[in-house]
N, C-alpha and C positions, 0 to 999 in steps of 0.2 A: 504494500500500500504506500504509494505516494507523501513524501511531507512536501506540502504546496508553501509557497509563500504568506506572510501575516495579509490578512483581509479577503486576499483570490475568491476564496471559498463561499464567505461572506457576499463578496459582487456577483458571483456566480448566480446564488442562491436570489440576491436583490434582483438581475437583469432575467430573471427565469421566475416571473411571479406564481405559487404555486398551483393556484386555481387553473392558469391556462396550460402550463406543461401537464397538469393531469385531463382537464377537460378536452386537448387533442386528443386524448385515448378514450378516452371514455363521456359518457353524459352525464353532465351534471345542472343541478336548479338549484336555488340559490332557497337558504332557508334560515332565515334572518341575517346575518353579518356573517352566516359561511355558504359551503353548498354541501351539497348532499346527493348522494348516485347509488346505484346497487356496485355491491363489492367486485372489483375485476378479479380478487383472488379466490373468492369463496362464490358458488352460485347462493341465490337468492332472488325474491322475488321482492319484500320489502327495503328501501333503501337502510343501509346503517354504517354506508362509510361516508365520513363527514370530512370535509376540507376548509383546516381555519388557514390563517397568514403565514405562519410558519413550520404547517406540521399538518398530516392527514393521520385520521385513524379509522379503522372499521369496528365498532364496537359490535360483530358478528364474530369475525373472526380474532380479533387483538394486532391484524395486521396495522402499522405506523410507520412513522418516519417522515424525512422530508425530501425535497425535492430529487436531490442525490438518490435517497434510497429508493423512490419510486419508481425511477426509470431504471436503477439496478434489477428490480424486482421486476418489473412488466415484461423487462427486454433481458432479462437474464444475463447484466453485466455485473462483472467486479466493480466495486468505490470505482477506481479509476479509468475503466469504462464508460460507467456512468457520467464522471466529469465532464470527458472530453465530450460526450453526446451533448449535454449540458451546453460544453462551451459552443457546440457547435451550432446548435440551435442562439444563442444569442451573438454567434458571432465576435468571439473573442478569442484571441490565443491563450493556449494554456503552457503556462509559463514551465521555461527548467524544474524539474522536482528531485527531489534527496529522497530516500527511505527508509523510516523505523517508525514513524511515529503514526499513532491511530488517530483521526478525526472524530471527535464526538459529535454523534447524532442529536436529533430531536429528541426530546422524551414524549411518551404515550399521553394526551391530552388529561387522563383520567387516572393516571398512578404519580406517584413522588419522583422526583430524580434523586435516581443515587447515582453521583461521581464516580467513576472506577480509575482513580490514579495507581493501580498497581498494573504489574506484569501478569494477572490473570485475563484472560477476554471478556467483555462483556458480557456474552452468554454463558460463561462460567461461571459467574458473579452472579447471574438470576436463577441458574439451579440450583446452586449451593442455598439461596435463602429460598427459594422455593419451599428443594429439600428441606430445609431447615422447619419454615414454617408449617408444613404438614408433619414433622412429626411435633412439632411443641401440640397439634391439635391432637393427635391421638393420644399426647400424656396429657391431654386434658388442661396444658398450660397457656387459657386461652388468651388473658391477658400479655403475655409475650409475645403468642401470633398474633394477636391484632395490632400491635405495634409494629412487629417485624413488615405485615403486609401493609402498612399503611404512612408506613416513617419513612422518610427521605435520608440522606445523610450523604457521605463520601467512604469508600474504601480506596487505603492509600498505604505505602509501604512503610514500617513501624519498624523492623528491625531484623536480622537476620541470625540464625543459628548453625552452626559448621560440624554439633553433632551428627555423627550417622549419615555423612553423604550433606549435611545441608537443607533447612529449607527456612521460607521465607516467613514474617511474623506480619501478618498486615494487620490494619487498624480500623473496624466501620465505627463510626460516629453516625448513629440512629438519630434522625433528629425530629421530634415530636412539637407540637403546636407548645407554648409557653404555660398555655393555659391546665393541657393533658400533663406537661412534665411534672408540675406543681400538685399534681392530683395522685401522682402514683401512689399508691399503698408502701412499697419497697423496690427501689428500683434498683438496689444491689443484687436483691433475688431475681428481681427480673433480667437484666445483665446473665447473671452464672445461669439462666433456664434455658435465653435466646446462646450463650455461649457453647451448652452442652451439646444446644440442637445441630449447629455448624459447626463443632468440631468431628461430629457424627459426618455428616453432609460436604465435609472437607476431605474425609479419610482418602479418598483415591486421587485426591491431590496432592497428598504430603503439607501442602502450605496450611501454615493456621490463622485466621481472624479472630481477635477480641472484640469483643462488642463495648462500646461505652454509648449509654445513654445520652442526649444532648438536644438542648432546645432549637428548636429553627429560627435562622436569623429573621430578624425583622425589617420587610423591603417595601413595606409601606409605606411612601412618601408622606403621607398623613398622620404618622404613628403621636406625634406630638398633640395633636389637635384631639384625636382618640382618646388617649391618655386623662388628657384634661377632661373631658368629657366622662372619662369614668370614676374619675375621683370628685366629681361633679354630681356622681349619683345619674345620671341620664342614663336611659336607655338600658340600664342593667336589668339583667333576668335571671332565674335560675335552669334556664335552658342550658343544657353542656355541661353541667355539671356531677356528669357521671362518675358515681364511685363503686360502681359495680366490677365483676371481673372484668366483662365486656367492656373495654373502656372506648370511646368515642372521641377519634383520632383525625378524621376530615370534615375539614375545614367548608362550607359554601355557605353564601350567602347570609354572613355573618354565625352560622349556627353548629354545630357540631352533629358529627352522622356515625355510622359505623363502617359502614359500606356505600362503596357505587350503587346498586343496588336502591338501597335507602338513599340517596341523591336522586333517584330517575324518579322515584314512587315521589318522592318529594315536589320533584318541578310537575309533574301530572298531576298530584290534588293543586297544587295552585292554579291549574288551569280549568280544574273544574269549578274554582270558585265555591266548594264547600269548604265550612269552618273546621280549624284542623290546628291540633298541637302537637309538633316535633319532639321528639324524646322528650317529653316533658317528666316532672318531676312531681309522683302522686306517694300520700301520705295517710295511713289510715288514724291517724289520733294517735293517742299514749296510751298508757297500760302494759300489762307485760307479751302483748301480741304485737305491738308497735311493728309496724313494717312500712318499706321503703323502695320502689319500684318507678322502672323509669322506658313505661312503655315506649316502642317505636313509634306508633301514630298512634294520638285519639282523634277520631273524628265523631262532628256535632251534625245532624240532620234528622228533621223531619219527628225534632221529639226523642231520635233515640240517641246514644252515644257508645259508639262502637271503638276496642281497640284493635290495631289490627300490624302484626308480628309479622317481621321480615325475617324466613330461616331458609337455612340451607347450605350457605357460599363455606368458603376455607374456615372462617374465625367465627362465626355467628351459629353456632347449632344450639339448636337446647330440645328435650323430646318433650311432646305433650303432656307425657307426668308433670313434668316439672315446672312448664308454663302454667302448667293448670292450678299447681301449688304454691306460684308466685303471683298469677293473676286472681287468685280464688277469692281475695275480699273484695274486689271492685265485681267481679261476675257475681257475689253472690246479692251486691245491690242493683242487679237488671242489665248490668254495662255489657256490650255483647263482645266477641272475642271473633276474629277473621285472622288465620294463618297464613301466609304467602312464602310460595318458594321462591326464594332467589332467583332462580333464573327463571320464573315465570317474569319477571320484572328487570331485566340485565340489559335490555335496550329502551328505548325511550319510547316505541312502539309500542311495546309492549307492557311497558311501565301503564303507559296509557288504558291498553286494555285492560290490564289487572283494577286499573283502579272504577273503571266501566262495570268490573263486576263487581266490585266489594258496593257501591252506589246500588246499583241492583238489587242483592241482597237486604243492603237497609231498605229500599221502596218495597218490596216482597214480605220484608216481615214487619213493616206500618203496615200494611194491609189485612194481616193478619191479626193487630190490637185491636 
């Protein structure tokens, strides 16, 4: 792989706007500030690859990238294939290049970026946490995977060891919203759970990662003004304020979520304009049953008040026993209960439909009071 000169890549990218080197290939219609087409990688019938300014995703398949890698992908070039197709299409030479060094991509419109400044590949760095993450879920260490799957950070070289042949010490820095850090229960244990799981998930690498926990910087131009405004008392909620295992790690529209998933279900009731509270925060009184629970959606209609549980995906399971055991004081005052699978709800489509039927069901059963 080519190392190009500071900026090429950059101009490249600028004189090749994304929307039209994809829209030669394929059709695309324009669907608010991006567009939207059926996937050229995956057959399909409803659209679910989307193309913002700097990056395409298909949230069908998880195929991404930007302008580089899509003409990689269409046309079956290397990185520097792809370039020169690139440069050719806008009509520029492509300068003298040196080679060692990797070009970073775009990141997935809908996951964190993690940095990979070491000598492992990128896709070696997303199985190892992969890995890593599915088994923290089958020891049940769900707070770690939901970190793991939802934290951004950097992995980058830390230090080296020359026992046994040698191998290398790298360093990820997980970094989690200010707010989630603040809230861990114990983040030393969480560290040695997500550590154990990738030194598992590392083994046929030799090389080992440490995990340190760490806040995400703050790149809010605004952040001063915010500030002020919270120590103001404005606008403050107990929305996000989960202390559960599950802990609620991304960030939209000012509010805290658990999953994508719960993001899509999210933007589809605000289009249907019924009344609704995001993970909010229900309390049954005091005494010595006192409990504390912080459904995924309540939603208000038509008289009735239903909650309704997003399960299924890598970090979010729970089995209906135990829903039934945590939700059991609100259901036993009339509040109804609606389960959803995760991937009934993992496009926006279909977020859509899901929430078409949960509205159904409450019209179905007013009819029946």
């Amino acid at each position: 792989m080519a190392n190009y000169p500071a900026g090429f890549l950059d101009e490249l990218r600028a004189r090749n706007p994304l929307a039209t080197v994809i829209g030669r290939r394929m059709r695309l219609t324009r669907s608010g500030r991006q567009w939207k087409g059926n996937c050229p990688f995956h057959g399909e019938k409803t659209p679910s690859f989307y193309v913002y300014e700097d990056h395409y995703h298909c949230f069908g398949c998880g195929e991404h990238g930007d302008a580089i890698g899509f003409i990689a992908k269409i046309d079956s070039l290397d990185f520097d294939g792809a370039v020169k197709a690139l440069a050719k299409m806008a009509d520029i030479p492509v300068p003298a290049t040196a080679t060692g060094i990797k070009p970073m991509t775009a990141p997935a419109a809908d996951r964190p970026l993690i940095v990979n400044d070491s000598e492992m590949s990128d896709a070696d760095v997303e199985s190892v946490l992969g890995t890593a993450a599915r088994l923290l879920v089958r020891q049940e260490h769900v707070a770690a995977a939901s970190l793991l799957a939802n934290g951004g950070g950097r992995v980058h070289f830390f230090d080296h060891d020359n026992w046994d042949g040698g191998y290398d010490i790298l360093q990820f820095l997980l970094a989690v919203p200010a707010e989630v850090y603040f809230d861990l229960p114990n983040r030393s244990e969480l560290e040695e759970q997500i550590n154990a799981a990738i030194v598992t998930a590392m083994e046929p690498l030799r090389d080992i990662i440490r995990v340190k926990i760490s806040t995400e910087l703050e790149r809010d131009p605004d952040w001063r003004a915010k500030v002020n405004q919270h120590l103001s008392g404005e606008g403050i909620t107990n929305q996000g304020r989960v202390r559960s295992d599950n802990i609620a790690t991304r960030q939209y529209d000012g509010l805290l979520f658990r999953s994508r998933p719960e993001v899509l279900f999210y933007n589809a009731l605000k289009s249907s304009g019924v009344p609704f509270a995001p993970l909010s925060v229900v309390l049954n009184g005091g005494g010595p049953t006192r409990q504390r629970v912080e459904p995924d959606f309540v939603l208000y209609k038509d008289g009735l008040t239903m909650i309704v549980e997003i399960d299924g995906d890598l970090y979010h399971r729970e089995t209906p026993a135990a829903a039934h055991a945590r939700l059991k004081f609100l259901t036993d005052e009339g509040v109804l209960l609606e389960r959803i699978d995760a991937a009934a709800c993992d496009t926006p489509d279909k977020a859509r439909e899901a929430v078409a039927r949960v509205l159904g069901t409450i019209q179905k059963l007013k009819q029946t009071r």
